[in-house]
VEXNU-929274 format. One line per 10 residues: their letters; for each residue x, y, z of C-alpha. Coordinates in steps of 0.2 Angstrom, whole numbers. Layout:
! VEXNU-929274
a) X:Y:Z; ...
***
This chain:
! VEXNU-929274
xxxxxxxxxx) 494:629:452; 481:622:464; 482:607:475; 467:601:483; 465:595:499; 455:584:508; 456:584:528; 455:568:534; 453:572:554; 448:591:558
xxxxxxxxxx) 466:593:566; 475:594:551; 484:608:548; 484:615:530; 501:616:524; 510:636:523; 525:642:515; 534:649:531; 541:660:521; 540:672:504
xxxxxxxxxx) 556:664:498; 553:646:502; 554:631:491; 545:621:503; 529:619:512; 528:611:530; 519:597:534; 513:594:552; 506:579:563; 488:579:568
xxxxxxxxxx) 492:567:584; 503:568:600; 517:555:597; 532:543:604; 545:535:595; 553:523:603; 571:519:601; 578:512:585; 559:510:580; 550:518:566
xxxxxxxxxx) 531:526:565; 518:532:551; 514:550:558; 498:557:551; 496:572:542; 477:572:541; 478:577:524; 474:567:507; 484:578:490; 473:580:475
xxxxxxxxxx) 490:585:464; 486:591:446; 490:577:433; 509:574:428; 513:580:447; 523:575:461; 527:579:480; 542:575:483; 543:574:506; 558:580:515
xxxxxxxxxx) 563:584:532; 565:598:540; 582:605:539; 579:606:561; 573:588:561; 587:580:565; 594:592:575; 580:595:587; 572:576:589; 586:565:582
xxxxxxxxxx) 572:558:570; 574:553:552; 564:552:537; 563:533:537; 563:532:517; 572:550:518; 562:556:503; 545:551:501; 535:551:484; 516:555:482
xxxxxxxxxx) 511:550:466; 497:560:457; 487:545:460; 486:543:478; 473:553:482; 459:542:485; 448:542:500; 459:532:512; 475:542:505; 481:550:517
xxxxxxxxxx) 499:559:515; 510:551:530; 527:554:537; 535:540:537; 550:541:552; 562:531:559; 572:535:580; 591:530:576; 593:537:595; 592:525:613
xxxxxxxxxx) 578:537:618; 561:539:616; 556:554:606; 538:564:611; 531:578:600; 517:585:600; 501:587:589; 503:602:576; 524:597:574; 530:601:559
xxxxxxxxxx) 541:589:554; 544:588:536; 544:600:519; 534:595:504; 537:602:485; 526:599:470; 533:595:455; 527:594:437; 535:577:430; 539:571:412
xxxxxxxxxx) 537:553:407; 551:544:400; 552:533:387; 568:518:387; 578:513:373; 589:499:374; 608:501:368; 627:502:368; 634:512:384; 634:530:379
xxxxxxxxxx) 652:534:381; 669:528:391; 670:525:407; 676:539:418; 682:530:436; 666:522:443; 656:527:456; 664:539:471; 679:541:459; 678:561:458
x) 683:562:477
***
């Protein structure tokens, strides 16, 4: 499959699988950055996505995210739609400082994980539940 891209700023970074085995492609920020405490920032990528039609990109974080800044996906997945790939597009990640400290990083951060995913359109039909109930929600442990 092929995605284009459109770099928005000459800093972006075109996303790489870090590995032969990853599911993932990293996405990384074009700008030096703070986030303040219990705040939340739009961090830009650079990058605007021309998905194939009936695609998704489904935005993660990184599994280190967390662990090395404290930050947060402030939406904790984010969803780019084939159709947000206009000229003013451009793919941002979204996160949010739980912590009481300012968090810094720098241009080139890869802070997220992206995937592409073909999507199938559903159609509702109204009706009867479809069987009994089983214990409600969290029942199962």
């Amino acid at each position: 499959m092929i995605v284009r891209i459109t770099k928005t700023d000459p800093r972006a970074v075109i996303p790489a699988y870090q590995t032969d085995g990853a599911a993932a492609f990293d996405l990384a920020v074009i700008e030096d950055a703070t986030v303040a405490p219990k705040a939340s920032a739009f961090l830009r990528t650079g990058l605007i996505f021309g998905l194939p039609p009936d695609h998704v990109m489904l935005i993660f974080p990184r599994s280190s995210l967390y662990k090395k800044t404290g930050l947060r996906l402030g939406n904790q997945t984010g969803v780019l739609d084939a159709d947000y790939c206009g000229p003013n597009d451009e793919c941002l990640i979204y996160v949010w400082n739980p912590g009481d400290a300012a968090v810094h990083m720098k241009a080139g951060t890869r802070l997220a994980q992206a995937i592409v995913l073909q999507r199938d359109r559903v159609t509702f039909e109204e009706g009867p539940a479809l069987g009994e109930t089983r214990g409600g929600w969290g029942s199962t442990g």
